[in-house]
Biopython code that builds the backbone (N, CA, C, O; Angstrom):
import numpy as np
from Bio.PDB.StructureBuilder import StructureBuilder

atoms = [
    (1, "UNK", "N", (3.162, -26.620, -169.331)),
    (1, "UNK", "CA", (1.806, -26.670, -168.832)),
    (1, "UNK", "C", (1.035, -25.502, -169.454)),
    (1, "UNK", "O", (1.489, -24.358, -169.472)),
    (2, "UNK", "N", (-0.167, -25.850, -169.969)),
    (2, "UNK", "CA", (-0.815, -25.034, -170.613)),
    (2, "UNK", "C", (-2.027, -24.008, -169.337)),
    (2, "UNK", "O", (-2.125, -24.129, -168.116)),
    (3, "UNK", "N", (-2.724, -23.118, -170.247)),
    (3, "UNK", "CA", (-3.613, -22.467, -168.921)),
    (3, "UNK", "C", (-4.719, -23.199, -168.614)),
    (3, "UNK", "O", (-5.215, -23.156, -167.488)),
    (4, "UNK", "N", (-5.121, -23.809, -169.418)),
    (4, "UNK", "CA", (-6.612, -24.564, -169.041)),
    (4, "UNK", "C", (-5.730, -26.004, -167.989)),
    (4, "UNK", "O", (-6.454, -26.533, -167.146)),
    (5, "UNK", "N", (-4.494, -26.447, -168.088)),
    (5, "UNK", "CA", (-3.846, -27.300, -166.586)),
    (5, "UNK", "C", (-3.899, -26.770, -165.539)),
    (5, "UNK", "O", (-4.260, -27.196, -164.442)),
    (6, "UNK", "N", (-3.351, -25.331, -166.020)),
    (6, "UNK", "CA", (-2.917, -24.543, -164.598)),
    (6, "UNK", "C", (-4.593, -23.926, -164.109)),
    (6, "UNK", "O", (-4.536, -23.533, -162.944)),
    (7, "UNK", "N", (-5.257, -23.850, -164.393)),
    (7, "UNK", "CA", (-6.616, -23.491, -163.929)),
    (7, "UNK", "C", (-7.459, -25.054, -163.591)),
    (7, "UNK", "O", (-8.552, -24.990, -163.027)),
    (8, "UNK", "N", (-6.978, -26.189, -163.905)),
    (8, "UNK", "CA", (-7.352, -27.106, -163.660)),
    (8, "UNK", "C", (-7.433, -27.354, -162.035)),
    (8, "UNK", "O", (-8.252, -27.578, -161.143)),
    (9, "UNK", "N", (-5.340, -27.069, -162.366)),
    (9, "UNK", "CA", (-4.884, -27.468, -161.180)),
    (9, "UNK", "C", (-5.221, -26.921, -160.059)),
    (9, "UNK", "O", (-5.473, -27.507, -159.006)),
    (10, "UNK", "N", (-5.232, -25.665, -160.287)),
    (10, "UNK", "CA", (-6.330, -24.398, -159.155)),
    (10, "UNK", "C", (-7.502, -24.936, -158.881)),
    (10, "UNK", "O", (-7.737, -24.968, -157.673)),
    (11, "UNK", "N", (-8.352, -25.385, -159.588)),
    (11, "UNK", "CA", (-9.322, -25.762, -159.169)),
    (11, "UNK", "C", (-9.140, -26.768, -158.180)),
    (11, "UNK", "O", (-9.311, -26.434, -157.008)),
    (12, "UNK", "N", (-8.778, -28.103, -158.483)),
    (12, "UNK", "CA", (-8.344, -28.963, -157.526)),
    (12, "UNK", "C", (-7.918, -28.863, -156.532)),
    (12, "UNK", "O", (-8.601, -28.957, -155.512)),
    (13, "UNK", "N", (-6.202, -28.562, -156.546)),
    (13, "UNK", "CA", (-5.861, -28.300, -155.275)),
    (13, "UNK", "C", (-6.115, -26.954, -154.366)),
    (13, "UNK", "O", (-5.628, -26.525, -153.320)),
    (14, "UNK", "N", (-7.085, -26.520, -155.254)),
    (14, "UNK", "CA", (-7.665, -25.137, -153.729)),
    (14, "UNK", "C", (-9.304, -25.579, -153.565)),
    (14, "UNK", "O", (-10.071, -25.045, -152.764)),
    (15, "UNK", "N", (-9.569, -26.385, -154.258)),
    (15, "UNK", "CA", (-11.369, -26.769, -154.385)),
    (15, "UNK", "C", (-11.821, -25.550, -155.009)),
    (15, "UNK", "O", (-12.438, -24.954, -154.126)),
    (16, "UNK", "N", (-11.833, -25.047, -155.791)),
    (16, "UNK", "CA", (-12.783, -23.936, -156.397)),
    (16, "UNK", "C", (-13.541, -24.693, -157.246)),
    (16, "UNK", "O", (-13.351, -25.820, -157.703)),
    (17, "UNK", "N", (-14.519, -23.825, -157.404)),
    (17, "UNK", "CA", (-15.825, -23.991, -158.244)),
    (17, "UNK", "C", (-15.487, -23.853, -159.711)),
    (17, "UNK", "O", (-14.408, -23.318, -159.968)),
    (18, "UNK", "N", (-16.420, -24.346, -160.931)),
    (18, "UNK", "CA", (-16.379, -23.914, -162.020)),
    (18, "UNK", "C", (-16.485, -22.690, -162.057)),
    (18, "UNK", "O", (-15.512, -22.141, -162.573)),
    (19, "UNK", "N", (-17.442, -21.897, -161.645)),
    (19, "UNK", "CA", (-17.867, -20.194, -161.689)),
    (19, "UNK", "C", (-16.923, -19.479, -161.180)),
    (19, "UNK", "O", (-16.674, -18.331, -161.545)),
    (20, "UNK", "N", (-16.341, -20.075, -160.325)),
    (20, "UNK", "CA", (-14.839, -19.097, -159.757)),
    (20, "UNK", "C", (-13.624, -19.190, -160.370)),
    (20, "UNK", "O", (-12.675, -18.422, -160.212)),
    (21, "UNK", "N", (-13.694, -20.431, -161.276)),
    (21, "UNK", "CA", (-12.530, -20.502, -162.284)),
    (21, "UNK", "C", (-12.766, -19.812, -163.407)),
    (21, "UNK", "O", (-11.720, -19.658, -164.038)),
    (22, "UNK", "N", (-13.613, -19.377, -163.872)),
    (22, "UNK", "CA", (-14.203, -18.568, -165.152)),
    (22, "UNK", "C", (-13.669, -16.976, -164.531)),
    (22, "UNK", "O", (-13.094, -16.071, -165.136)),
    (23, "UNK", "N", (-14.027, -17.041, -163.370)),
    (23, "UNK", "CA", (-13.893, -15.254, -163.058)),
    (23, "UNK", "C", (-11.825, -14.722, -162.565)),
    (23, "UNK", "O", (-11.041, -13.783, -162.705)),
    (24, "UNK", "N", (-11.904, -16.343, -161.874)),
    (24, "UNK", "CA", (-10.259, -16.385, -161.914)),
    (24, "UNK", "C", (-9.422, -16.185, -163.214)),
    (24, "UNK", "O", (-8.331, -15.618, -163.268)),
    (25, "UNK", "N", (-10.174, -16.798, -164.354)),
    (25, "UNK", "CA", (-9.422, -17.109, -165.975)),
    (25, "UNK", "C", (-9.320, -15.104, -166.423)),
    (25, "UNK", "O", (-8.291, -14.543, -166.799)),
    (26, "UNK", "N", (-10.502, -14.521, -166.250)),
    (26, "UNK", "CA", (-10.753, -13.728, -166.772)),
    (26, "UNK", "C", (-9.835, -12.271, -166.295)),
    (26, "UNK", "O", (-9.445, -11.292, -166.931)),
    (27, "UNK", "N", (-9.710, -12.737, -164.696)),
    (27, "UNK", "CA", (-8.811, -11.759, -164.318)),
    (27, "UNK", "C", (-7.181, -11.948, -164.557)),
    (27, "UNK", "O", (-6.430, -11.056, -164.951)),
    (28, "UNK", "N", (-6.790, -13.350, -164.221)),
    (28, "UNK", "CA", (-5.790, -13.591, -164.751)),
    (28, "UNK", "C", (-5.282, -12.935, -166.318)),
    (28, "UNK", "O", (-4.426, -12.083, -166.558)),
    (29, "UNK", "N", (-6.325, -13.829, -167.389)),
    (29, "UNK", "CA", (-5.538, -13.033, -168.605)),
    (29, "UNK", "C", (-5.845, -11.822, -168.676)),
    (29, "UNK", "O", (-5.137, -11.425, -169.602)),
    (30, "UNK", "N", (-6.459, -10.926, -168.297)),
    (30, "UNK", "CA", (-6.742, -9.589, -168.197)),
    (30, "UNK", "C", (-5.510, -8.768, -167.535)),
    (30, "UNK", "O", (-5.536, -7.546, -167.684)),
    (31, "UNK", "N", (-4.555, -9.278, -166.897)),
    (31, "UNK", "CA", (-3.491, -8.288, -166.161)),
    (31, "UNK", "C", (-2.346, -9.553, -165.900)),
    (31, "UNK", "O", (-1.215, -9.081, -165.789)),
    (32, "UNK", "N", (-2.390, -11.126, -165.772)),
    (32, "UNK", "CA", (-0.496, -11.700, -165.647)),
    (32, "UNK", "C", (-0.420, -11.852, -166.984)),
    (32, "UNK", "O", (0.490, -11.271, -167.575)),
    (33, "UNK", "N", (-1.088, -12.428, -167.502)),
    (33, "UNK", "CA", (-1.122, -13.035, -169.093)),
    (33, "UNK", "C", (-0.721, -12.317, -170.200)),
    (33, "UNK", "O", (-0.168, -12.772, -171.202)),
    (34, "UNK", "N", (-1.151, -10.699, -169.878)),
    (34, "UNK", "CA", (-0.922, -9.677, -170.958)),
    (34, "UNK", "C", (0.466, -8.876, -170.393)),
    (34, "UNK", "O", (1.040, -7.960, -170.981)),
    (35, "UNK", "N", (0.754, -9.329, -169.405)),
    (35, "UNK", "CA", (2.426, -8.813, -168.989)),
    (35, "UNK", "C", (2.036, -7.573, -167.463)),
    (35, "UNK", "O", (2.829, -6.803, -166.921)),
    (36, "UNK", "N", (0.474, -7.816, -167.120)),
    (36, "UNK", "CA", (0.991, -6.455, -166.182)),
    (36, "UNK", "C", (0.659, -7.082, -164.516)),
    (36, "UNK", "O", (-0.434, -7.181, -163.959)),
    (37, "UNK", "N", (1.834, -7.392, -164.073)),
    (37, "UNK", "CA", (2.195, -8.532, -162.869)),
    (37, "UNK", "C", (1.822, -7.437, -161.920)),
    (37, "UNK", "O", (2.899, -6.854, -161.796)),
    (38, "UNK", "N", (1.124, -6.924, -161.318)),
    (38, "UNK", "CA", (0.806, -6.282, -159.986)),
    (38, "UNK", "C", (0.213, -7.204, -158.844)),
    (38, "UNK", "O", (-0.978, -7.172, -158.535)),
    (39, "UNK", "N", (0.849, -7.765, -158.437)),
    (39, "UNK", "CA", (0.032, -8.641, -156.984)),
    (39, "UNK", "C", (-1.165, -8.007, -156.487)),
    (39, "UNK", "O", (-2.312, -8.387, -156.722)),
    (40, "UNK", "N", (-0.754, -6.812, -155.640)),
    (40, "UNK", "CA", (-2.009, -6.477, -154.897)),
    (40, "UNK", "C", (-3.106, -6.185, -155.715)),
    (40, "UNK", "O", (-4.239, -6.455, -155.317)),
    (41, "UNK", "N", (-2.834, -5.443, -157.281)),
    (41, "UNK", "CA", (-4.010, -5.054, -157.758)),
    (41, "UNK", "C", (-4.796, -6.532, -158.353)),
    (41, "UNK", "O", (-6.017, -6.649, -158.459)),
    (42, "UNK", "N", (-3.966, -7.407, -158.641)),
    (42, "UNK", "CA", (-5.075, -8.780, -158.990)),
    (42, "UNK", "C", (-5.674, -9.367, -157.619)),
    (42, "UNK", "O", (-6.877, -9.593, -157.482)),
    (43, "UNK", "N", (-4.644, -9.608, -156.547)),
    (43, "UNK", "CA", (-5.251, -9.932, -154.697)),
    (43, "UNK", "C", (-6.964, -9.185, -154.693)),
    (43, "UNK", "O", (-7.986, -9.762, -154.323)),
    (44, "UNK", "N", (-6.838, -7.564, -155.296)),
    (44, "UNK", "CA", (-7.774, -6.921, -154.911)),
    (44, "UNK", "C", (-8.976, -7.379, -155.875)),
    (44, "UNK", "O", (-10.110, -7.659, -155.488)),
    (45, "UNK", "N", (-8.498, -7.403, -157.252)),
    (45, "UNK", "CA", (-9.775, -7.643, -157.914)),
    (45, "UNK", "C", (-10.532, -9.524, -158.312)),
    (45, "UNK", "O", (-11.477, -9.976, -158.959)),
    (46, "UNK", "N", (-9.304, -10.124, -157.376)),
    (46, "UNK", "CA", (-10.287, -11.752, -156.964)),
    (46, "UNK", "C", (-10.661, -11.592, -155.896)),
    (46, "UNK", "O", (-11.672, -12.253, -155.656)),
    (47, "UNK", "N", (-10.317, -11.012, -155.116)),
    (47, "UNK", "CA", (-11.321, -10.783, -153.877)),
    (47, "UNK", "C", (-12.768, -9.838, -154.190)),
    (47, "UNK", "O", (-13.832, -10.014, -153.597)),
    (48, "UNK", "N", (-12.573, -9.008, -155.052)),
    (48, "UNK", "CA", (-13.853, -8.509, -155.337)),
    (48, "UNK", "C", (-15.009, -8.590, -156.104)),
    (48, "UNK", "O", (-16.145, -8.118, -156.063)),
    (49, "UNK", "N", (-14.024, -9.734, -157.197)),
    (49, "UNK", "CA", (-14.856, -10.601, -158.193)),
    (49, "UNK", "C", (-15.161, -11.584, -157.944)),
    (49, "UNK", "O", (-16.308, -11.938, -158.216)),
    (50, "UNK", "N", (-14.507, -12.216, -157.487)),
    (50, "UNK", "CA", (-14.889, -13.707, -157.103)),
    (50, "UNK", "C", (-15.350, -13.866, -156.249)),
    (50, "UNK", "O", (-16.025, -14.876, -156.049)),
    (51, "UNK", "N", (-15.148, -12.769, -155.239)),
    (51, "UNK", "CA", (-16.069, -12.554, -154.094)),
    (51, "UNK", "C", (-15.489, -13.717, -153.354)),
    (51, "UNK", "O", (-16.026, -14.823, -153.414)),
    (52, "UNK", "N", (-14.484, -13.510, -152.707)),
    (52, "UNK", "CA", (-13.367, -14.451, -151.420)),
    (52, "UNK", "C", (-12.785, -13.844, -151.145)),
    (52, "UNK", "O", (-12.311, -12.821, -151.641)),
    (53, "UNK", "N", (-12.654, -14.465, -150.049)),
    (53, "UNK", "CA", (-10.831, -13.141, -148.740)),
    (53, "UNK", "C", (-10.327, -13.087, -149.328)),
    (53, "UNK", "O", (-10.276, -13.585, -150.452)),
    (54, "UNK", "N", (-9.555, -12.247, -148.628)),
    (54, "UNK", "CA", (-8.267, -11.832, -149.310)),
    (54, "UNK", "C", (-7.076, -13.421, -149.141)),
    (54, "UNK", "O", (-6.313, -13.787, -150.034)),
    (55, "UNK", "N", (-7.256, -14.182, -147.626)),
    (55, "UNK", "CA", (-5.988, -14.933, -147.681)),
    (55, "UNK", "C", (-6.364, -16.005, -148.796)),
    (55, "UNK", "O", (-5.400, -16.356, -149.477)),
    (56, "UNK", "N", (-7.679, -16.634, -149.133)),
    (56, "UNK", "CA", (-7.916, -17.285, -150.310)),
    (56, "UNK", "C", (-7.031, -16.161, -151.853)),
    (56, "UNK", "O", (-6.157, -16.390, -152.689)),
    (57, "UNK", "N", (-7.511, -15.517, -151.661)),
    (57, "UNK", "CA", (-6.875, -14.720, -153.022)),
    (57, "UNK", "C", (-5.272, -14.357, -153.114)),
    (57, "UNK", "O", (-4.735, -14.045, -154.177)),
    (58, "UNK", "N", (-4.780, -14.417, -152.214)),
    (58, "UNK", "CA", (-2.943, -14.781, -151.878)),
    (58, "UNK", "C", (-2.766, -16.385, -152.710)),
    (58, "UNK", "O", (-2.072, -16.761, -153.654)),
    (59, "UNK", "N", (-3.894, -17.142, -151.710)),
    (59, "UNK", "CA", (-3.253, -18.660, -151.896)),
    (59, "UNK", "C", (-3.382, -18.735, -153.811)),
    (59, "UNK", "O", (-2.457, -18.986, -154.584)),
    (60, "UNK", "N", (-4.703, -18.452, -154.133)),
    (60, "UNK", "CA", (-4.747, -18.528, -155.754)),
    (60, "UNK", "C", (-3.621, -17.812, -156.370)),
    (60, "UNK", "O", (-2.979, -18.478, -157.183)),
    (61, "UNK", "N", (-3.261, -16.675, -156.177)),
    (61, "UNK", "CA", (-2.014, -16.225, -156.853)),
    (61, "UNK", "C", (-1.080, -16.685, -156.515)),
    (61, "UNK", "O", (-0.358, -17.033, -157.450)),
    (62, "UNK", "N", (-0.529, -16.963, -155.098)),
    (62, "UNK", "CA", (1.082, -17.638, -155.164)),
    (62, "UNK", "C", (0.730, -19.188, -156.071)),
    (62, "UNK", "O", (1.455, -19.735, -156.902)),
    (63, "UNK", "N", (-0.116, -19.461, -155.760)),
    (63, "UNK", "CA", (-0.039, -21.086, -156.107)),
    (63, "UNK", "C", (-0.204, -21.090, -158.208)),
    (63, "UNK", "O", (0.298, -21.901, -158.985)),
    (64, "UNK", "N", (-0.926, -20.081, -158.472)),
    (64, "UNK", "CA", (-0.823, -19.910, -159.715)),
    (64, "UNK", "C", (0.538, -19.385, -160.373)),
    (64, "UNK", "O", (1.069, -19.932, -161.340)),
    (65, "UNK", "N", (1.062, -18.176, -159.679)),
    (65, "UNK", "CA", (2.760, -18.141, -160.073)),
    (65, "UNK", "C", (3.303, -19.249, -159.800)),
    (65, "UNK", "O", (4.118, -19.505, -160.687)),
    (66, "UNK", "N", (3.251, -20.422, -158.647)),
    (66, "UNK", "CA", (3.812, -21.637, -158.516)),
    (66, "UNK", "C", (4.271, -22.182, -159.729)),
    (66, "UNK", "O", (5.406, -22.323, -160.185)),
    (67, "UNK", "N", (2.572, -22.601, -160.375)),
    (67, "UNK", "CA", (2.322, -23.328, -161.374)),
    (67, "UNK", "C", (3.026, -23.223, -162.664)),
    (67, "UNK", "O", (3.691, -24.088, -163.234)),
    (68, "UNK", "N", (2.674, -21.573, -163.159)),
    (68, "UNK", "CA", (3.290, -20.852, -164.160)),
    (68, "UNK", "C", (5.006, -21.213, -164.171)),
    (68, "UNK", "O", (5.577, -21.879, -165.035)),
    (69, "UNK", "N", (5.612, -20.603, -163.012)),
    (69, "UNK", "CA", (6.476, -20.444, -162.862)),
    (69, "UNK", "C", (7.771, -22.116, -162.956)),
    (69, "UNK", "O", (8.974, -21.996, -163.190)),
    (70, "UNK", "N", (7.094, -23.414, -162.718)),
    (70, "UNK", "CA", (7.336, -24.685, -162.694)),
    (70, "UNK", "C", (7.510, -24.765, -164.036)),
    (70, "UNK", "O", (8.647, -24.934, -164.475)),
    (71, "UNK", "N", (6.344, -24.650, -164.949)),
    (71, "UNK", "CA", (5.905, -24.801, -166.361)),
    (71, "UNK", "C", (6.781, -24.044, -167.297)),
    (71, "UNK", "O", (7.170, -24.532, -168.358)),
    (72, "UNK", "N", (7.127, -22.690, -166.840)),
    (72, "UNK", "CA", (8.632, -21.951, -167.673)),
    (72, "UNK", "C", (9.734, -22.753, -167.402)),
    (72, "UNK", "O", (10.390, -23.045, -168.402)),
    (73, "UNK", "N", (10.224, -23.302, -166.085)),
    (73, "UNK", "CA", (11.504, -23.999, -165.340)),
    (73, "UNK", "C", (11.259, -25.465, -166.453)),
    (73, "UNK", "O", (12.181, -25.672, -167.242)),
    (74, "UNK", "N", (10.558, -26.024, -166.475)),
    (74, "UNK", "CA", (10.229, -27.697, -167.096)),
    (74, "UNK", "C", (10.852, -27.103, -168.638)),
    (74, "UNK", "O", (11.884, -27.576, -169.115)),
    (75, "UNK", "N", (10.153, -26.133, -169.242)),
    (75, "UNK", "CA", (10.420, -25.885, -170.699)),
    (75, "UNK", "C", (11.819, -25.767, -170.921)),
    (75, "UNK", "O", (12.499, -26.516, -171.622)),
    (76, "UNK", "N", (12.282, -24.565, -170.140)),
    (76, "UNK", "CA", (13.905, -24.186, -169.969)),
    (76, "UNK", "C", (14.927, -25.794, -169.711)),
    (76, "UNK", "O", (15.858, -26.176, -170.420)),
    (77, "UNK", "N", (14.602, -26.181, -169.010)),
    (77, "UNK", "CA", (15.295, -27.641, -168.975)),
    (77, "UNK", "C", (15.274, -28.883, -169.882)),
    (77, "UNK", "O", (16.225, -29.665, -169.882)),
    (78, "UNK", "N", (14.098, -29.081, -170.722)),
    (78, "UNK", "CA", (13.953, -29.677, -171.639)),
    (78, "UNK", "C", (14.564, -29.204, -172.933)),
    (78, "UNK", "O", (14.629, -30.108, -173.767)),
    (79, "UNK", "N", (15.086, -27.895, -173.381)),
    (79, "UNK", "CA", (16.034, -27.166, -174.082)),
    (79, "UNK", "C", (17.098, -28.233, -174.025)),
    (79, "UNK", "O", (17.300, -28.898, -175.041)),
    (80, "UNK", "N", (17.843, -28.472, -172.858)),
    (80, "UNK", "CA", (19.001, -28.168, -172.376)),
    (80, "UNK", "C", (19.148, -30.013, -172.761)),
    (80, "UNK", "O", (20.142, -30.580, -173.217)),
    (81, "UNK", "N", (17.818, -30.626, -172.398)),
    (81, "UNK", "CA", (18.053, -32.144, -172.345)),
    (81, "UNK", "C", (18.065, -32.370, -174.214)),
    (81, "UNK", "O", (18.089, -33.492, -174.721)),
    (82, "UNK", "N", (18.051, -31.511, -174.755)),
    (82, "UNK", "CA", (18.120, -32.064, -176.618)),
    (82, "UNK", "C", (18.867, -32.182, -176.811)),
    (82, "UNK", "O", (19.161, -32.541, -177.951)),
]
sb = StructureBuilder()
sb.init_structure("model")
sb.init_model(0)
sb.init_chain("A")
sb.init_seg("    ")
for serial, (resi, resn, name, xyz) in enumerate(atoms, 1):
    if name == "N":
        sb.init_residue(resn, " ", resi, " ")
    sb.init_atom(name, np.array(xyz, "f"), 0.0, 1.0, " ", f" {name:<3s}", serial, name[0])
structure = sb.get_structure()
């Protein structure tokens, strides 16, 4: 799964907006994407950018590691099925 799925899929299954997926994209590759995984400090800066709670900004990150995390598992197994 590529990032523009996995931001798809965010959008959908949490209902976000286009404008909140742009500010979600931006923080994302700005700190998981480039390797620096801090939960609370991304929790803190979609809640302050995107301007939403904090328990919305939990649900976008677990559900985005969900995503990510499915999309490494699918690749790793398709190895294995060649």
């Amino acid at each position: 799964m590529n990032k523009k799925d996995v931001l798809e899929k965010l959008k959908k299954e949490l209902k976000l907006d286009d404008d909140k997926i742009k500010k979600i994209s931006g923080i994302l590759d700005s700190d998981l994407l480039k390797g620096k995984i801090n939960k609370d400090k991304i929790i803190e800066e979609l809640v302050s950018k995107v301007k939403i709670d904090k328990t919305t900004a939990e649900k976008i990150y677990k559900k985005f590691m969900e995503l990510v995390g499915n999309g490494i598992k699918d690749k790793i197994l398709d190895i294995f099925k060649k």
